[in-house]
C-alpha positions as CSV (number, residue, x, y, z in Angstrom):
1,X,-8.6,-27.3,-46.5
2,X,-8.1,-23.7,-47.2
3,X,-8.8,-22.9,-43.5
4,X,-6.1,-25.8,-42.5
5,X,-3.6,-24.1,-44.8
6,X,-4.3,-20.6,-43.6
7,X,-4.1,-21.8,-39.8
8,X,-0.9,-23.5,-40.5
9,X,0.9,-20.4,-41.9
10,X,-0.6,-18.4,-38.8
11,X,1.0,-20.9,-36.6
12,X,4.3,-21.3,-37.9
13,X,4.5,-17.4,-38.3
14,X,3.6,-17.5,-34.5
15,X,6.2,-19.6,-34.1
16,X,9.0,-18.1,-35.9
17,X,7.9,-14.3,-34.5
18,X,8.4,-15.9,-30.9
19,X,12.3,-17.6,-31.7
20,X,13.2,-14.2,-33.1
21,X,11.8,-12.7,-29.9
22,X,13.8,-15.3,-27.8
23,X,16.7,-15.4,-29.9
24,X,17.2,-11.5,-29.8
25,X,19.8,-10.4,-27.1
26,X,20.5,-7.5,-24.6
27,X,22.3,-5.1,-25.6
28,X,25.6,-3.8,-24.0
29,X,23.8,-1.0,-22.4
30,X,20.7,-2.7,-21.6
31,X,22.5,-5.4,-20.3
32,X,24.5,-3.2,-17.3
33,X,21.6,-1.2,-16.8
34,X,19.3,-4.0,-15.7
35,X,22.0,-5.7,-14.2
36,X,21.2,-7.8,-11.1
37,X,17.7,-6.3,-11.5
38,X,14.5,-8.1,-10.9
39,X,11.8,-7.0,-13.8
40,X,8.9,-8.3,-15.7
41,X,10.6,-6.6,-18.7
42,X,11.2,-8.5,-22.0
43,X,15.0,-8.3,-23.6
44,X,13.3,-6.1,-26.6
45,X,11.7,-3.7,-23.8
46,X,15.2,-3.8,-22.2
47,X,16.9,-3.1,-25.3
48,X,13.8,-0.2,-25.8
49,X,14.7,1.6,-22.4
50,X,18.0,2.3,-23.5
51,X,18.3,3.1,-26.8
52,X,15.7,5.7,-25.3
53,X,18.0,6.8,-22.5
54,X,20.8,7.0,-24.7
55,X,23.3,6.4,-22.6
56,X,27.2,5.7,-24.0
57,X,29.0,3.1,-22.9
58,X,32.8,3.7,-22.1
59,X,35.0,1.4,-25.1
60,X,35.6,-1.0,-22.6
61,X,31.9,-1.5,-22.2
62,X,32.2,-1.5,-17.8
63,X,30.5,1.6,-17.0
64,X,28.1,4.8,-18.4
65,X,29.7,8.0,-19.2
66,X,28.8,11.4,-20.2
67,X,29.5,12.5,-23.4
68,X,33.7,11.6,-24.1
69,X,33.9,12.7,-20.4
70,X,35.5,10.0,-17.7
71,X,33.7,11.3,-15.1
72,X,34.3,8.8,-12.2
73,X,31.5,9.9,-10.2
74,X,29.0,8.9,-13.1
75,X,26.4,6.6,-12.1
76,X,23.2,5.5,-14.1
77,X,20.8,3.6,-12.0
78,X,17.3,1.8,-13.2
79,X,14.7,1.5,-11.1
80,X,11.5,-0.6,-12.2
81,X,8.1,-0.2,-10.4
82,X,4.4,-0.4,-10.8
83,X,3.5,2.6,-9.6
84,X,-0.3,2.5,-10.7
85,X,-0.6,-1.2,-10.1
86,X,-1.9,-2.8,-13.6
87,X,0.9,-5.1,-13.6
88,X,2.9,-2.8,-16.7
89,X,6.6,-1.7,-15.3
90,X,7.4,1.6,-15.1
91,X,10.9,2.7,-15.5
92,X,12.9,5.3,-13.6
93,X,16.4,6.1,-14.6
94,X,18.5,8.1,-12.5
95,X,21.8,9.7,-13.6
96,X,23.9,10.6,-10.7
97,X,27.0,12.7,-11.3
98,X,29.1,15.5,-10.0
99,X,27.7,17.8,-12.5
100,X,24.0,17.8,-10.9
101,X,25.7,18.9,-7.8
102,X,22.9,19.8,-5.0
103,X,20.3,19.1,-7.1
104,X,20.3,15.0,-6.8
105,X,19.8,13.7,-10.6
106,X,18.9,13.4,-14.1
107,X,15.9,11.8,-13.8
108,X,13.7,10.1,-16.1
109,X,10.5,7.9,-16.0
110,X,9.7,6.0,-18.9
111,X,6.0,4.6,-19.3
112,X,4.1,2.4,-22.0
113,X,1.6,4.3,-24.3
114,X,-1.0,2.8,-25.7
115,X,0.5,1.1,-28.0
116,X,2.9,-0.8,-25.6
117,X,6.3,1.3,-26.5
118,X,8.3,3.1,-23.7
119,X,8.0,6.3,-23.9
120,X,9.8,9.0,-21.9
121,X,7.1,11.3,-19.5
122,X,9.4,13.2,-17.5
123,X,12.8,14.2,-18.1
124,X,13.9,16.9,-15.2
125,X,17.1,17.2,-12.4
126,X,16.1,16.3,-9.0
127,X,15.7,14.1,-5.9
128,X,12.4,11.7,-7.2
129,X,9.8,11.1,-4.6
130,X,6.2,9.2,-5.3
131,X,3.5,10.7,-3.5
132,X,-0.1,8.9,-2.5
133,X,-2.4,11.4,-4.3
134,X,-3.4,10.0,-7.5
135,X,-4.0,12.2,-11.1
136,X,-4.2,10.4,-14.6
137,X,-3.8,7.3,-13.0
138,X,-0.5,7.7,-11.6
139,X,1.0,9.1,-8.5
140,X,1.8,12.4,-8.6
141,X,5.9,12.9,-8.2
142,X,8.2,15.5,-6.1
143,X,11.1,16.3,-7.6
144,X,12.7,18.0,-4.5
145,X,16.1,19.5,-4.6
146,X,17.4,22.7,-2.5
147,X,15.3,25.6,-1.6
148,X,11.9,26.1,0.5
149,X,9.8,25.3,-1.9
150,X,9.2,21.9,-4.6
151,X,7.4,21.0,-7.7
152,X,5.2,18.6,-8.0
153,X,4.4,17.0,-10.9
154,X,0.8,15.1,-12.5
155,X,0.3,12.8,-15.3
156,X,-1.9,14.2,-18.1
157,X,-2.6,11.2,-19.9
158,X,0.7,11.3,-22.0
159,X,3.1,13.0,-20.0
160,X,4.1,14.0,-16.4
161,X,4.0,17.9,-16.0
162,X,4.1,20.7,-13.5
163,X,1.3,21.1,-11.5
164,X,2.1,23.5,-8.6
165,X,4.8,23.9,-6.1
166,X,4.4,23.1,-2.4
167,X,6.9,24.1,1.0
168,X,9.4,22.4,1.6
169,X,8.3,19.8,4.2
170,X,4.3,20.2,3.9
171,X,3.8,16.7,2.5
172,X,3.9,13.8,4.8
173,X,3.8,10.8,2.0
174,X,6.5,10.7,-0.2
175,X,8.1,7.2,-0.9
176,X,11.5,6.9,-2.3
177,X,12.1,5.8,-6.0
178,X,15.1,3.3,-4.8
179,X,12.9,2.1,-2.3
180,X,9.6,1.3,-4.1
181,X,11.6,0.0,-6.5
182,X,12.9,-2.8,-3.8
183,X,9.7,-3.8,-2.6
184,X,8.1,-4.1,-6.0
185,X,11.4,-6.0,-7.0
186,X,10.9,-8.5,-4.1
187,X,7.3,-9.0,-5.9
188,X,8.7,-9.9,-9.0
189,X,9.5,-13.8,-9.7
């Protein structure tokens, strides 16, 4: 009988965990960011990736802005992919604005730890790029911008960092963030 009772309260706090979990909404923020957006992620992971970003909303919630500045040329962008295949999204987010100039973006990649948060593992300015050679797991990234030369970045474990800097041009392979992100959206049902 006790195991019956015990089972039962398992259950129906089971049950109520998983309405909470459906009931909750997107957020204002996460709702534009993953607007029209294919992804595997849940509304809580939604709601995760930006609070985490940060981003403000202008007071008529439409668009992103920095800071109290109206910058019309603002644009935030998310990109989901699976860029080490085990079926977990990873999240880029790409800030666009007149004040990166040359340089492309702010650019962020957000990645699940091991205990299934989000957490940011690069945070730099530059034009993304996935490469094909593989460290920690993950692909190792380009952040190109202007000059001859570009860093490229590996994945310790915890967190993308510098690794070395190549010429400008000498890697064949790089795949575009926007891009992957399409064709693993297309995978997505």
């Amino acid at each position: 009988m006790k195991k019956i009772v015990l089972f039962l309260l398992f259950s129906l706090s089971c049950i109520t965990l998983l309405n909470a979990q459906t009931n909750m909404s997107t957020t204002p923020a996460a709702s534009m960011l993953f607007k029209n957006m294919k992804t595997k992620l849940s509304v809580a992971e939604k709601n995760e990736i930006a609070r985490l970003s940060k981003l403000l909303l202008s007071k008529d919630k439409k668009r992103f802005m920095i800071e109290e500045d109206a910058d019309p040329n603002y644009r935030v962008s998310a990109y989901p992919v699976d860029m080490n295949k085990d079926g977990k999204e990873e999240i880029f987010i790409l800030e666009n604005s007149g004040y990166f100039g040359q340089a492309g973006a702010q650019v962020r990649l957000y990645i699940k730890d091991a205990s299934g948060k989000y957490q940011v593992v690069l945070d730099d300015t530059g034009i993304p790029g996935i490469l094909t050679t593989m460290a920690g797991g993950y692909p190792e990234l380009q952040i190109g911008g202007p000059g001859f030369e570009q860093p490229i970045y590996r994945f310790n474990g915890k967190m993308y960092t510098f690794y070395k800097k190549i010429k400008d041009g000498s890697i064949k392979k790089i795949m575009d963030v926007e891009e992957t992100s399409k064709l693993y959206q297309g995978t997505v049902k």
